[in-house]
ZAGULUM-124335 format. One record per residue: x, y, z negated of N, C-alpha, C in turn. Coordinates in steps of 0.05 Angstrom, whole numbers, plus 32768, in hexadecimal, padded with zeros to 4 digits. Each point is the difference from the previous one (the first is absolute). Layout:
N
XYZXYZXYZ;...
This chain:
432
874B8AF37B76800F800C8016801B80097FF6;801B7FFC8012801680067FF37FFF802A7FFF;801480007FF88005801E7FFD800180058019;7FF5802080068003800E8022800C80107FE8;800D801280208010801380117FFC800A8014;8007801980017FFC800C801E80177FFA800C;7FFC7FF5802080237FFE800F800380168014;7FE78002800D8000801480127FDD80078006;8001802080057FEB800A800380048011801A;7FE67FF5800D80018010801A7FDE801A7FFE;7FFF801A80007FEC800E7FFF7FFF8013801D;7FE97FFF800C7FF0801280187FEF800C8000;800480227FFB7FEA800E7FF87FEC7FFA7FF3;80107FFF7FE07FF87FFD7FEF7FFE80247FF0;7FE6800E7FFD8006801B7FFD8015800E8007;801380017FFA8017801B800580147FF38013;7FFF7FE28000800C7FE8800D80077FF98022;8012800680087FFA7FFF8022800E7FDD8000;80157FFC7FFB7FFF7FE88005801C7FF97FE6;80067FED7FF4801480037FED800D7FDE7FFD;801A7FF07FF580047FE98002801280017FEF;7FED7FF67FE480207FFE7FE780007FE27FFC;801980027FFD800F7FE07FF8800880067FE3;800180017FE78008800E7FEB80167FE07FF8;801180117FF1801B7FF87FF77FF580047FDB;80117FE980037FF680097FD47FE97FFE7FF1;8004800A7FE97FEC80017FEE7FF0801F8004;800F800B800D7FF4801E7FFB8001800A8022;7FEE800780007FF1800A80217FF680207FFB;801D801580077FF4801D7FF47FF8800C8028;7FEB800B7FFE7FF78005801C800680297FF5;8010800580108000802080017FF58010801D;800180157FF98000801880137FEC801E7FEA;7FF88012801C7FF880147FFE7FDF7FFB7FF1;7FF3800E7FF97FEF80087FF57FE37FFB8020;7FF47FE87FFD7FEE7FFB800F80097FF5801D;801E7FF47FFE800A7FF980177FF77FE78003;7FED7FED7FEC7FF17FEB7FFD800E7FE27FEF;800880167FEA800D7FE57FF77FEE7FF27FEA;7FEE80107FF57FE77FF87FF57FF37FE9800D;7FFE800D801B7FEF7FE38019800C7FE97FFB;80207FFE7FFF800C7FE380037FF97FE97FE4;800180187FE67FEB7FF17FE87FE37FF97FF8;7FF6801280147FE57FF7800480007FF08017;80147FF280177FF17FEE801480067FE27FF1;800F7FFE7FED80057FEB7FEF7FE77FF97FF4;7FF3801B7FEE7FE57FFF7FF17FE37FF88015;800D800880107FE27FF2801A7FFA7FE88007;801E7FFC800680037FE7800F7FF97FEA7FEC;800880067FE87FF97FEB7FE27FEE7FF87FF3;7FFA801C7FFD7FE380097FEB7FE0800B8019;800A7FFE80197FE6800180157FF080207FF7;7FDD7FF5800C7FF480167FFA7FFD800F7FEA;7FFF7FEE7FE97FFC80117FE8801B80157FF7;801B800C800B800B80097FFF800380178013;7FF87FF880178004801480207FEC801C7FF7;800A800E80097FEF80197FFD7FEB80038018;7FF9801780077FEC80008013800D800B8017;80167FFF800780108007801C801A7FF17FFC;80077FF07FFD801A7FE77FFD800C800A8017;7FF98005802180098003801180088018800E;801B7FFB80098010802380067FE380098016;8001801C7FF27FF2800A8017801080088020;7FE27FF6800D80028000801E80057FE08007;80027FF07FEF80077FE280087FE27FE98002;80027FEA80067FEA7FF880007FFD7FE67FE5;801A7FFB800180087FE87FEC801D80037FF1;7FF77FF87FEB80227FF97FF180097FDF7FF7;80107FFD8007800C7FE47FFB801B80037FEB;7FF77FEC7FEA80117FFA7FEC80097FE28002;80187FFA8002800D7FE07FFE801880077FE4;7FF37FE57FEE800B80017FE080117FED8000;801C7FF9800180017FE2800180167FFE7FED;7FEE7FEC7FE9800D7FFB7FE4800C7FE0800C;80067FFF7FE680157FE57FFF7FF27FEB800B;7FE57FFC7FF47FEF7FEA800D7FEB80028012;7FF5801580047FF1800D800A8001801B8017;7FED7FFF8015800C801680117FDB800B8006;7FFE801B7FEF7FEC800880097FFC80168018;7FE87FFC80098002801380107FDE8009800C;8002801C7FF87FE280147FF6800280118021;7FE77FFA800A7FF2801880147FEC800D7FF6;8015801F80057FE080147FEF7FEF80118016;7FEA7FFF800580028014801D7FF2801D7FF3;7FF9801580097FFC801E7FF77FDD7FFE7FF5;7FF47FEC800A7FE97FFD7FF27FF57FEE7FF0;801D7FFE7FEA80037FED7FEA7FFA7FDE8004;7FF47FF88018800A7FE58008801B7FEF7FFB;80067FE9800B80117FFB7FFA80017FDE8007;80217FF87FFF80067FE07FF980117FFC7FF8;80017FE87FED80127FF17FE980087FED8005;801B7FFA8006800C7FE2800780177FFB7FEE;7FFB7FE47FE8801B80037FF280007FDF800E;801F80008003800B7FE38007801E7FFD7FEB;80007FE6800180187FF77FEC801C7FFE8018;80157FFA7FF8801B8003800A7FFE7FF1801C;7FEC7FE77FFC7FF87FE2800C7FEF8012801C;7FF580157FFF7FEA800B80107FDE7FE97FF7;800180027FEA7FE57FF07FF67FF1801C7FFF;7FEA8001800B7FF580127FF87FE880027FED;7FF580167FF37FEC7FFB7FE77FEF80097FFE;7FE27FF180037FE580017FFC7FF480137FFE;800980037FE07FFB80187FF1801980107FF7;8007801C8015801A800E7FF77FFF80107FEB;7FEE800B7FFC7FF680167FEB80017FF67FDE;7FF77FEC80047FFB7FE97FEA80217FF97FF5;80037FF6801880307FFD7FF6800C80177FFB;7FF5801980018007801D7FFF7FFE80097FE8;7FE27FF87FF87FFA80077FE9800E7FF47FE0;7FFC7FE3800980127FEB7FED801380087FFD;8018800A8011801980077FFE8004801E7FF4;7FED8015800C800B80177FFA7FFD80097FDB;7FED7FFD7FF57FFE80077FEA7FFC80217FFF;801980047FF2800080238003800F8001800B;800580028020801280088010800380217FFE;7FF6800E7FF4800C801F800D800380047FE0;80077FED7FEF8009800F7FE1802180168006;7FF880147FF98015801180028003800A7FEB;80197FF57FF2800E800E7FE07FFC80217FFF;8001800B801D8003801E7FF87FE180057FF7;7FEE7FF3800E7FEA80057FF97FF17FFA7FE4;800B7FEC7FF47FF77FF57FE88013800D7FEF;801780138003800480127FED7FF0801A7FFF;7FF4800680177FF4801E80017FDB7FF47FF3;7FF87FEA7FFC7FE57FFB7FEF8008800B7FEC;7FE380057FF2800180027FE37FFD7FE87FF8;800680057FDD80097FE97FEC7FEA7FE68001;7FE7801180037FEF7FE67FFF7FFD7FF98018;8002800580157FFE7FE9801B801E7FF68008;8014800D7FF0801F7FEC7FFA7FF87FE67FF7;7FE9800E7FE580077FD97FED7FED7FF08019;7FE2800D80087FF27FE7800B80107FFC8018;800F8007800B80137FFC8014800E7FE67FF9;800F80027FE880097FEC7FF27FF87FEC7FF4;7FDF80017FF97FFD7FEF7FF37FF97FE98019;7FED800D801880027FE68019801C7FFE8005;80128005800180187FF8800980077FDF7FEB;800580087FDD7FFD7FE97FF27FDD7FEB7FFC;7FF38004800D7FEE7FF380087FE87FFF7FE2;8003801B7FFC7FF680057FE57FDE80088008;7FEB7FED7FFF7FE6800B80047FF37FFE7FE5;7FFB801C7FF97FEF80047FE97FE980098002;7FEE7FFA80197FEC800980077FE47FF17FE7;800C7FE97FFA7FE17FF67FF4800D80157FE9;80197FFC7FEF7FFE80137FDD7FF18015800F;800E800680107FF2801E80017FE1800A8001;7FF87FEF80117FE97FF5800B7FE97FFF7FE1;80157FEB7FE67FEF7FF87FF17FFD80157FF1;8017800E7FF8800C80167FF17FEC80178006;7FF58008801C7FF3801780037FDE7FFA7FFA;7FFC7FDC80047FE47FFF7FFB7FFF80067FD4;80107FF27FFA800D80067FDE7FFA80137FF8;8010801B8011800880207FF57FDD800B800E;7FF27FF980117FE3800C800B7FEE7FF37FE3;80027FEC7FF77FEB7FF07FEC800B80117FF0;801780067FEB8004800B7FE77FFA801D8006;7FFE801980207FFF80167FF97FE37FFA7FFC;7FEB7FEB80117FE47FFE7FF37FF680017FE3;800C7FF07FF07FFB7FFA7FE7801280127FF4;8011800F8006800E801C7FED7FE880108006;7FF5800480137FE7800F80117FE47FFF7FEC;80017FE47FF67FE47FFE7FF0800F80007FEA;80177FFC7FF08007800B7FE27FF1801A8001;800B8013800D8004801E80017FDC80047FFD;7FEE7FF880177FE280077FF77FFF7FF27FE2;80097FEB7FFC7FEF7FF47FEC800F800D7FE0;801880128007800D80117FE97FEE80118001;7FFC801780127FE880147FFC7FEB7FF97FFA;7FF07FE780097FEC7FFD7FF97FF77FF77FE0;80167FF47FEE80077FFB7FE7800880177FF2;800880158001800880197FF67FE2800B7FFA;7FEF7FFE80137FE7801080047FEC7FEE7FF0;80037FE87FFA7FEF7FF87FE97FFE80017FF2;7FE780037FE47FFD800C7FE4800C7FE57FF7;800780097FE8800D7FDA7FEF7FF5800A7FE7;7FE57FF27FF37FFA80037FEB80067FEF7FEE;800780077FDF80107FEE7FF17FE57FF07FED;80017FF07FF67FFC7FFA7FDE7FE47FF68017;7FF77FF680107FE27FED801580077FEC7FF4;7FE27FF0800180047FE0800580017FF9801C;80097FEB8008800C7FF3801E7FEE80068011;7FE07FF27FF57FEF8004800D7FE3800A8000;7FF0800C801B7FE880137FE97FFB7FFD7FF1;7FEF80137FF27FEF80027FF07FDF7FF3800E;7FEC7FEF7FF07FF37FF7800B7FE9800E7FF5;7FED801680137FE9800D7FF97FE47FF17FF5;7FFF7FF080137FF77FED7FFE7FFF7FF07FDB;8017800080047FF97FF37FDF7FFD800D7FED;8009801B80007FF080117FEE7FF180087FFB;7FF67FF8801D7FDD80137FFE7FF17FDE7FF3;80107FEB7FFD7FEF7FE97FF8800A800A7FE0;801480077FFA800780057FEB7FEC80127FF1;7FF7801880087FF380117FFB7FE07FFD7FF0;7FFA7FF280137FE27FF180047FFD7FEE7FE6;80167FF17FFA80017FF57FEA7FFA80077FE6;801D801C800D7FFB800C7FE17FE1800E7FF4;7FFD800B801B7FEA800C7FF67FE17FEE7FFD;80017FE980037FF07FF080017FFE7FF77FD8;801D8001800080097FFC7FE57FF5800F7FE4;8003802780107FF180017FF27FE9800C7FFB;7FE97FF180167FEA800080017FFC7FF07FF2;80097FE77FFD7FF77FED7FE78003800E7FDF;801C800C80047FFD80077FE37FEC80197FFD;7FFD800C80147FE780137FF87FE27FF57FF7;80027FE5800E7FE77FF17FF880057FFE7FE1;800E7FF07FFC800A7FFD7FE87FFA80137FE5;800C8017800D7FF4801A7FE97FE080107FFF;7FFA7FF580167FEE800780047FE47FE97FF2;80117FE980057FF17FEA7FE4800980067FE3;800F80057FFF7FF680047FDD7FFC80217FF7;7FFD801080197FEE80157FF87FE77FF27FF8;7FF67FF580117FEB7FF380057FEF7FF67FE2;80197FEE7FFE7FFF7FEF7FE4800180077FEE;8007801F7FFD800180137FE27FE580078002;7FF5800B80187FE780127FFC7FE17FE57FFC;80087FE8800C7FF17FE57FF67FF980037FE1;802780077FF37FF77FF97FEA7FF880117FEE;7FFE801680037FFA801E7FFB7FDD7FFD8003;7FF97FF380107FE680007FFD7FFC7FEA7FF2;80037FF080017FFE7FE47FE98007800D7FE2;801480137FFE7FFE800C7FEA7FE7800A7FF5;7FF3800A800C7FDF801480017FEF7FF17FF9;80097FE880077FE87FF380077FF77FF47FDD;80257FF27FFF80087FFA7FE47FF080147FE6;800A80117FFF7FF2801C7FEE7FDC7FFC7FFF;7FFB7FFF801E7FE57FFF80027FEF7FE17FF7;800C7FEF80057FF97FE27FF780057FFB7FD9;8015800F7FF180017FFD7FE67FEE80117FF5;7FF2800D800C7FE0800B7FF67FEB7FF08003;80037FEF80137FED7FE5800480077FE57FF7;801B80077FEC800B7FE57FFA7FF17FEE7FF6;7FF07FFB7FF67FEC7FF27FFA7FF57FF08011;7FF0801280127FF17FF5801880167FF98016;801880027FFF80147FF5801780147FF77FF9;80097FEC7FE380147FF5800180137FF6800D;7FE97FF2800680057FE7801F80148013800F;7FF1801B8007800A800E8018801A80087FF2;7FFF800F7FEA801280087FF980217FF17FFF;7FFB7FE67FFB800E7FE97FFD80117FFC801F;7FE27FFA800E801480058022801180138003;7FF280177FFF800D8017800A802080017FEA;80027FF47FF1801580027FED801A7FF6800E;7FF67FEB800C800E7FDF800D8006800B801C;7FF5800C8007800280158024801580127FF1;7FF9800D7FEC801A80187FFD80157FFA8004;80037FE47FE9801D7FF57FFE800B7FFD8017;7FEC7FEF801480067FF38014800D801F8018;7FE8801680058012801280068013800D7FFC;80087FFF7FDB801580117FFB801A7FF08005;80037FE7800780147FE580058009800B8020;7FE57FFC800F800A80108025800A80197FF8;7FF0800D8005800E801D7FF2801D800F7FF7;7FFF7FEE7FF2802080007FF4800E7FFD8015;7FFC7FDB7FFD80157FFE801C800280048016;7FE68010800A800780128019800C80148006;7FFB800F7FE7800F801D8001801A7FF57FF0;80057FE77FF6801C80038000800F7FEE8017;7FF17FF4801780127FFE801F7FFC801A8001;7FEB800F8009800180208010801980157FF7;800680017FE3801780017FED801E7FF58013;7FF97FE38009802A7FFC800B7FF18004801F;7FF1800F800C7FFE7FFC8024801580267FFB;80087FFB801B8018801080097FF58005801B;7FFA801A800B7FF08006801D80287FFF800C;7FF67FF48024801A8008800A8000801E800F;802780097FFD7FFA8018800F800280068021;7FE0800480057FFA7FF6801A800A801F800F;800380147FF280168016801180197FF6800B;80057FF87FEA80297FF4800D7FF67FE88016;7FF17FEF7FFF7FFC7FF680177FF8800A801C;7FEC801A7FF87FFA800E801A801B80108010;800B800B7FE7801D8009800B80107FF18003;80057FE9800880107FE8800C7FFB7FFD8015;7FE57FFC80077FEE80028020800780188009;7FFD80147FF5800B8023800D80137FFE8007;801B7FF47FF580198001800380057FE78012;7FF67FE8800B80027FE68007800B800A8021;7FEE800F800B800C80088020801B80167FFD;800380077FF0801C8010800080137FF07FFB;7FF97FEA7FEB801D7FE77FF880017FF18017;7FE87FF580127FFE7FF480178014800C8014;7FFD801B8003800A80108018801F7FF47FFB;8008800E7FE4801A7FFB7FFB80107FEB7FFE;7FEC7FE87FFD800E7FEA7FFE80037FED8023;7FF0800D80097FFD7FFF802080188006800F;800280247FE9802080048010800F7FFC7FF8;80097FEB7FE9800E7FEF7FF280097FE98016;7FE57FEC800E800B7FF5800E80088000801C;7FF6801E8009800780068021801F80087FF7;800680027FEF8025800C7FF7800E7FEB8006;7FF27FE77FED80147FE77FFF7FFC7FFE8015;7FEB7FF980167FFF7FF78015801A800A8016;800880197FFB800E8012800E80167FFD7FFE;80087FFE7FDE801C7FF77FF480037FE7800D;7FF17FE6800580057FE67FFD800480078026;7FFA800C801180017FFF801C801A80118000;800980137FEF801A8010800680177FEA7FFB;80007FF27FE5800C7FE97FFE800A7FF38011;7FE77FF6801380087FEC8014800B80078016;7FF1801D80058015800D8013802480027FFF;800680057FE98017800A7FF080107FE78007;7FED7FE27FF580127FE48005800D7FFF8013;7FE58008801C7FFC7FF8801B802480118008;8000801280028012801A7FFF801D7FEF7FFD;7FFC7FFB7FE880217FFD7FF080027FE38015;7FEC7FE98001800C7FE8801280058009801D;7FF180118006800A800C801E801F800B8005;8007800F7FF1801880097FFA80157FE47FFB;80057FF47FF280067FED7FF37FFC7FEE8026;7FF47FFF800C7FFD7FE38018800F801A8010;7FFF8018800980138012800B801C7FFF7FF8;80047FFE7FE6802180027FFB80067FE58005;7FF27FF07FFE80087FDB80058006800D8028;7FEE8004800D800B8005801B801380158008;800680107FF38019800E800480207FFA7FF0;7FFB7FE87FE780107FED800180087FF28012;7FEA7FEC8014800A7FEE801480118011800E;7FF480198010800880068010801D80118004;800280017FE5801E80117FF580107FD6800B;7FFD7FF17FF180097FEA7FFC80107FFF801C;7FE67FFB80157FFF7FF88017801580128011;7FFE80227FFB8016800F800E801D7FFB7FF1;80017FF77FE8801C7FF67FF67FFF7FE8800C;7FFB7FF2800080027FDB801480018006801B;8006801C800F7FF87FF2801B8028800E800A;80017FEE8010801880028011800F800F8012;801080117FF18003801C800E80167FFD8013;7FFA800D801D801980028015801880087FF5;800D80097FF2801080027FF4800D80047FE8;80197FFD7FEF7FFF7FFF7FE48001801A7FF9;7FF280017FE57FFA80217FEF7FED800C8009;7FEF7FF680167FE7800580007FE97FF77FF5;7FEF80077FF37FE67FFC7FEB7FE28014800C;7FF57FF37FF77FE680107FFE7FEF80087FEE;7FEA800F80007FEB7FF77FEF7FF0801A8007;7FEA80087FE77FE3800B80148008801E8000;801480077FF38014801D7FFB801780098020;80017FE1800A80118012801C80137FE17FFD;8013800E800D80127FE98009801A80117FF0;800D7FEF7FF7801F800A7FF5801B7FEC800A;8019800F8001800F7FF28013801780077FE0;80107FE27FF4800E80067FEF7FFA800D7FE8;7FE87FFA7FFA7FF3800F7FEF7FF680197FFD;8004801480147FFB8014800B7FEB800E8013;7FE6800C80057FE87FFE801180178005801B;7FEB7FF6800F800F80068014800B80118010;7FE680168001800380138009801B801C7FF4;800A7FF07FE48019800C7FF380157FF7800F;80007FEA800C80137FEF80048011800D8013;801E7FFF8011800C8014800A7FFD7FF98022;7FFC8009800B80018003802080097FDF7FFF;801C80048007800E7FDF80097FEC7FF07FF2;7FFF80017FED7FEA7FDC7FEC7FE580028014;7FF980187FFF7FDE8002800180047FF28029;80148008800A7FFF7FF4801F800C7FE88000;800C7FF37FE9800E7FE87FF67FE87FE48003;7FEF800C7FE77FE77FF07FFF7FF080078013;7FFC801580117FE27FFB8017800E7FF2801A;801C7FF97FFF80077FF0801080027FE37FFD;80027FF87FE37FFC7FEB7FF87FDF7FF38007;7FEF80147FF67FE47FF580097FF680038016;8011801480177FF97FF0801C80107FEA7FFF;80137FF87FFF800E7FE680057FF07FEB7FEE;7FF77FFD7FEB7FEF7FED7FF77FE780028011;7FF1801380077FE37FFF800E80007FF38019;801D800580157FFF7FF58013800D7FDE8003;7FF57FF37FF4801B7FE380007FFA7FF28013;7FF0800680137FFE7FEC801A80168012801A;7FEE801B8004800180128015800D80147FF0;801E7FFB80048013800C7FEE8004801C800D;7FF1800A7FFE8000801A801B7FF680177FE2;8013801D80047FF5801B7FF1800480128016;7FEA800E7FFD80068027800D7FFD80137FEB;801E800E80097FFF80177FEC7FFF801A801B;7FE5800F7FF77FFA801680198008801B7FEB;800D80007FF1801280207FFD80197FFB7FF4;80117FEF8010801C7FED8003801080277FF2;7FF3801380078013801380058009800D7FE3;7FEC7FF57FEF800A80017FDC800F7FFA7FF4;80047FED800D801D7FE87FF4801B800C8008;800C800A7FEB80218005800480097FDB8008;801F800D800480137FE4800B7FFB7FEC7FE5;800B800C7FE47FF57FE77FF17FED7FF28003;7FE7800C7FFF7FE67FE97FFF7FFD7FF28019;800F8009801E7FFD7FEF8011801A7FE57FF7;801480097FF980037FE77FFB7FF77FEB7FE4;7FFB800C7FF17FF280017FED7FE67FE2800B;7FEE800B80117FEB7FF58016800E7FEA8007;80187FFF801380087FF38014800D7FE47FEE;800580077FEE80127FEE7FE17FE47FEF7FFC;7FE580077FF57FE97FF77FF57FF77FED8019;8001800F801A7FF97FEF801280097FE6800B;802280067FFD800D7FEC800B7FFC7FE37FE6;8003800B7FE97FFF7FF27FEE7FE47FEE8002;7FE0800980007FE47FF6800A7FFB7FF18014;801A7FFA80127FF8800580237FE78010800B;8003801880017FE380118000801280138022;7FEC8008800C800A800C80197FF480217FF4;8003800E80007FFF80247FFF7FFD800F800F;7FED800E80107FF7800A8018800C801D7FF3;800A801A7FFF7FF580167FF9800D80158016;7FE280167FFC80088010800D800C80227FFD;800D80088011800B800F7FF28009801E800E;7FFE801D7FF480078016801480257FFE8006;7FFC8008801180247FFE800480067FE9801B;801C80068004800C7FEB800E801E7FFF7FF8;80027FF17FE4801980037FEF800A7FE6800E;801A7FF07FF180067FE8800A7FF47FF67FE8;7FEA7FFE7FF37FF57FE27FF47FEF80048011;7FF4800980147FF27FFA801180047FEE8018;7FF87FEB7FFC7FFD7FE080167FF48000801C;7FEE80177FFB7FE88007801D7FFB801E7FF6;8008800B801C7FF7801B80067FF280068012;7FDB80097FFD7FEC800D800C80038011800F;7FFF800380197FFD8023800A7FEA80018019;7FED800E7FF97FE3800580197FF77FE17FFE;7FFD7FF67FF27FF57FDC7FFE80117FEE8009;80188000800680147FEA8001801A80017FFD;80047FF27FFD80217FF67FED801380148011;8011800E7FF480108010800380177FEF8007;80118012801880277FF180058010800D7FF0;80077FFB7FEA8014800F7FFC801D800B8009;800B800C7FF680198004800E80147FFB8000;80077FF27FE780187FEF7FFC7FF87FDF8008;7FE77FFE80047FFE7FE28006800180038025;7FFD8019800E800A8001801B801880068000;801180087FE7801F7FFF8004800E7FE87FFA;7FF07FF17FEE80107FE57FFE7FF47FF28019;7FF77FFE80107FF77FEE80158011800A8018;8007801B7FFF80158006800D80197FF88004;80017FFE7FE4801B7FFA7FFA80087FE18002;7FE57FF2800280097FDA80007FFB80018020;
């Protein structure tokens, strides 16, 4: 759609409005008068007629009336809004041709954008709804970083969340030094045990045979003594029993000299290994619920530092992205600190600049429906109106504002809801 303009606006009890018919001249359209003489109404029957229901308040219509009629008629377009007092209504936009259209609301919407952006207003925001102001204006959507960035910064305060238990809970564990890795096995000691003492039940046998074998031969001795009084009559015997001695004193010997190298084990230090086996158990238990704790703080710690690390990667892009994006005018910049104009925040920046640039970004916001309202026109000394009128003419941008007073930059003067006669314009009509 080419660029609109307003050429002429006709309003009928429109709130404060009895009946009104501007033709505006120029780039700059300043509407004056008194304080509620309705010059507010003539910038809001613009905002009705454009922007429809979602803008009208809940009484659009002068009281005591039954309907208000707004006719908008831009360069290509001639709208025209019936409002009646119980928020009803009809929408008729037609082209120059009298074509009329389907869907008016729909051509309304396409066109308007931000029709009621008002610089005075977007200087009185604060800093952060300046920049998101600005950032839809350069068409900057950082909704997914952000989006990803906040699911990012919720995961790492989780896992900073489980460092912190799993630090206290590591502080609070015993750490015993000089363990082996893993239990002690009761079990095999008590097989251990059994052994030994099995061990030396044998060697008790053992000593207990060549007790045996001394007192054998201790009587074989007797017997000896007693048989060499019968030597005669018992050679024979004597002879055996000689050949048995040897033969015992050969075992003998060599029994009591194994019994001589046997070594009993010490089956106390084994019992006190078993005594001590569930205390080294305990400790080596909490040997590994530590590591276990250490090795989960670890991972937490990793988890942490990559979270951080995929956060500063998205507040890189998004720094990137507010330096790449295309600002309504030059020396303006952004980023997640505010907006700065010339290198300077903005809000430092001096009166003239700071109404310099919020006029620049209505004139970029509106590039179809080259239409602004400024509703406290009455801030602006003479510089910034021409100041305005310079920015506008230069954009082709049209300038609605309104204003207390009835100075001569005033184009249309309000009084009781309609256009005032002035008095030199009944003296020059006199005079032709």
């Amino acid at each position: 759609m080419n660029p609109q303009r307003i050429v002429r606006l006709k309003a009928e009890n429109v709130k404060r409005l009895k009946a009104v018919e501007i033709t505006p001249e120029g780039e700059i359209v300043v509407i004056g008068g008194k304080n509620g003489a309705g010059k507010t109404s003539v910038l809001d029957s613009i905002c009705y007629a454009l922007g429809g229901k979602s803008v009208q308040p809940v009484k659009p219509v002068r009281n005591g009336e039954k309907k208000a009629v707004i006719v908008c008629e831009m360069d290509d377009l001639i709208v025209t809004r019936t409002i009646t007092e119980t928020g009803g209504g009809m929408l008729k936009v037609t082209n120059k041709e009298g074509l009329q259209y389907t869907s008016p609301q729909a051509i309304l919407d396409e066109l308007c954008g931000r029709l009621t952006f008002d610089p005075l207003e977007f200087l009185r925001m604060p800093p952060k709804d300046q920049l998101n102001t600005l950032k839809v204006l350069c068409g900057l959507d950082l909704s997914d970083l952000e989006e990803k960035r906040k699911e990012l910064y919720e995961l790492r305060t989780g896992t900073n969340r489980q460092i912190k238990t799993l630090e206290g809970s590591l502080a609070s564990l015993p750490e015993y030094k000089g363990l082996p890795a893993a239990p002690v096995s009761i079990r095999e000691l008590m097989d251990e045990l059994k052994a030994a003492q099995h061990k030396n039940q044998e060697n008790q046998k053992a000593r207990q045979q060549v007790a045996i074998l001394k007192q054998d031969r201790a009587r074989k001795a007797g017997e000896k003594i007693r048989l060499e009084a019968e030597i005669l009559k018992m050679q024979e015997a004597l002879n055996q029993t000689t050949r048995d001695l040897e033969r015992m004193d050969w075992e003998a010997q060599k029994a009591e000299t194994a019994a001589e190298l046997l070594t009993d084990v010490d089956t106390e230090a084994i019992q006190a290994r078993i005594e001590g086996a569930g205390e080294t158990n305990q400790r080596i238990q909490a040997n590994q619920r530590r590591a276990q704790t250490a090795g989960q703080l670890k991972g937490f710690q990793d988890e942490s530092v990559k979270l951080t690390e995929q956060i500063t990667s998205v507040d890189e892009e998004k720094q990137a992205r507010l330096q790449a994006a295309r600002m309504p005018i030059a020396g303006l910049s952004l980023d997640e600190g505010g907006i700065t104009y010339n290198g300077i925040p903005f809000e430092q920046s001096s009166s003239a600049e700071q109404l310099r640039v919020s006029v620049a970004m209505g004139i970029a916001m509106n590039p179809t429906l080259r239409v602004m309202l400024i509703r406290d026109g009455s801030l602006l000394d003479d510089g910034n109106l021409r100041m305005i009128a310079e920015m506008a003419k230069e954009g082709g941008h049209q300038i609605w504002i309104e204003r207390v007073g009835e100075g001569e930059e005033c184009q249309v003067i309000i009084e009781e809801g309609e256009i005032a006669y002035r008095e030199k314009e009944a003296a020059h009509e006199d005079a032709a």
